[in-house]
C-alpha positions in Angstrom: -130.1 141.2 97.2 -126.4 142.2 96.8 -125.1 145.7 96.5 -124.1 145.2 92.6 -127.4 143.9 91.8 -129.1 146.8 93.1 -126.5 149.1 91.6 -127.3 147.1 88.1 -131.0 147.3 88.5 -130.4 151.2 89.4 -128.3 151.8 86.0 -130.8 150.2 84.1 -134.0 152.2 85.4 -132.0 155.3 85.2 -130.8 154.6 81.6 -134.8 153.5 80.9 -136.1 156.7 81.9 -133.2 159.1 80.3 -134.5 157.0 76.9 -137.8 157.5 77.6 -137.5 160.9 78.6 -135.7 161.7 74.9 -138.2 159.9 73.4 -141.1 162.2 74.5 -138.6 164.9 73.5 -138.1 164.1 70.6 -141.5 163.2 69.1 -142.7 166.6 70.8 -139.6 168.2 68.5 -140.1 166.1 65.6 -144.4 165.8 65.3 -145.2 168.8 67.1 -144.9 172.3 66.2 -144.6 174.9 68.4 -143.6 175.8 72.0 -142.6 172.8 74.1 -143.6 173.6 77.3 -147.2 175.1 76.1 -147.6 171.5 73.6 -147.0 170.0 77.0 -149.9 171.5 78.7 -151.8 171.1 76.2 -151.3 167.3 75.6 -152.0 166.6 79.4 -155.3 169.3 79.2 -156.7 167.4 76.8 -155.6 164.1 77.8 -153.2 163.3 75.1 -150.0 163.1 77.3 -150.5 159.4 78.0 -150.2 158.2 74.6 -147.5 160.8 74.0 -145.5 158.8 76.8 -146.3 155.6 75.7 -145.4 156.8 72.2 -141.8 158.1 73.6 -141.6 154.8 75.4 -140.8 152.6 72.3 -137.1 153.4 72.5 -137.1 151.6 75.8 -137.5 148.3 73.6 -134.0 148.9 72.2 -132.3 149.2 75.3 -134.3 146.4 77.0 -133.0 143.9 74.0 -129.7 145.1 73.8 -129.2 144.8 78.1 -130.6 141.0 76.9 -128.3 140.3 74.0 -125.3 141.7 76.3 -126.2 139.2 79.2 -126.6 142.4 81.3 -130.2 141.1 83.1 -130.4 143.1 86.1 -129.7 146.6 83.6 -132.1 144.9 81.7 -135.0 144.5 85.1 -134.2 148.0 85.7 -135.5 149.1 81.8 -138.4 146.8 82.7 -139.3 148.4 85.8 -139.4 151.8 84.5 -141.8 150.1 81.9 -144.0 149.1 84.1 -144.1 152.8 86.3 -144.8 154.3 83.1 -147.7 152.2 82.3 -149.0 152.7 85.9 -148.6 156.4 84.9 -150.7 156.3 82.1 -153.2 154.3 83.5 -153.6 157.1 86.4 -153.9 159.8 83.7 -156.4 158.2 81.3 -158.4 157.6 84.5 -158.1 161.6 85.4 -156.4 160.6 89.0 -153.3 162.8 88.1 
């Protein structure tokens, strides 16, 4: 595998998990009232965080599309990739193994 390809796939897992990471921001901002960091603990005491990151996730759709309707595959394996280490990530916390 080249250097640009990793370099693509790179770009597109770190633009994947800046959009997912606003994503959980913003539905904590927009759905939730309170304190962030105290919502947070909260959400992952009571096992809520996984479906808040899946919920924050969506955006990631967007981005994976547009890297596809731009021809830009390799950004858009990198969107995919953080996809799929989020979904192993909420699979370890719904099992209680983080």
């Amino acid at each position: 595998m080249g250097a640009t390809i990793r370099k693509e796939i790179l770009i597109g897992a770190l633009v994947g998990l800046i959009t997912s990471t606003i994503g959980v921001v913003l539905f904590f901002l927009l759905f939730i009232e309170g304190d962030f960091e105290y919502n947070l603990k909260y959400a992952y005491r009571f096992g809520e965080l996984g479906k808040i990151i899946a919920i924050g996730a969506i955006p990631n759709l967007a981005t994976f599309f547009l890297f596809l309707k731009n021809k830009r595959i390799y950004r858009a394996r990198g969107v995919l990739l953080i996809i799929m280490f989020l979904a192993i990530g909420i699979l370890l916390l719904n099992l209680n193994l983080i």
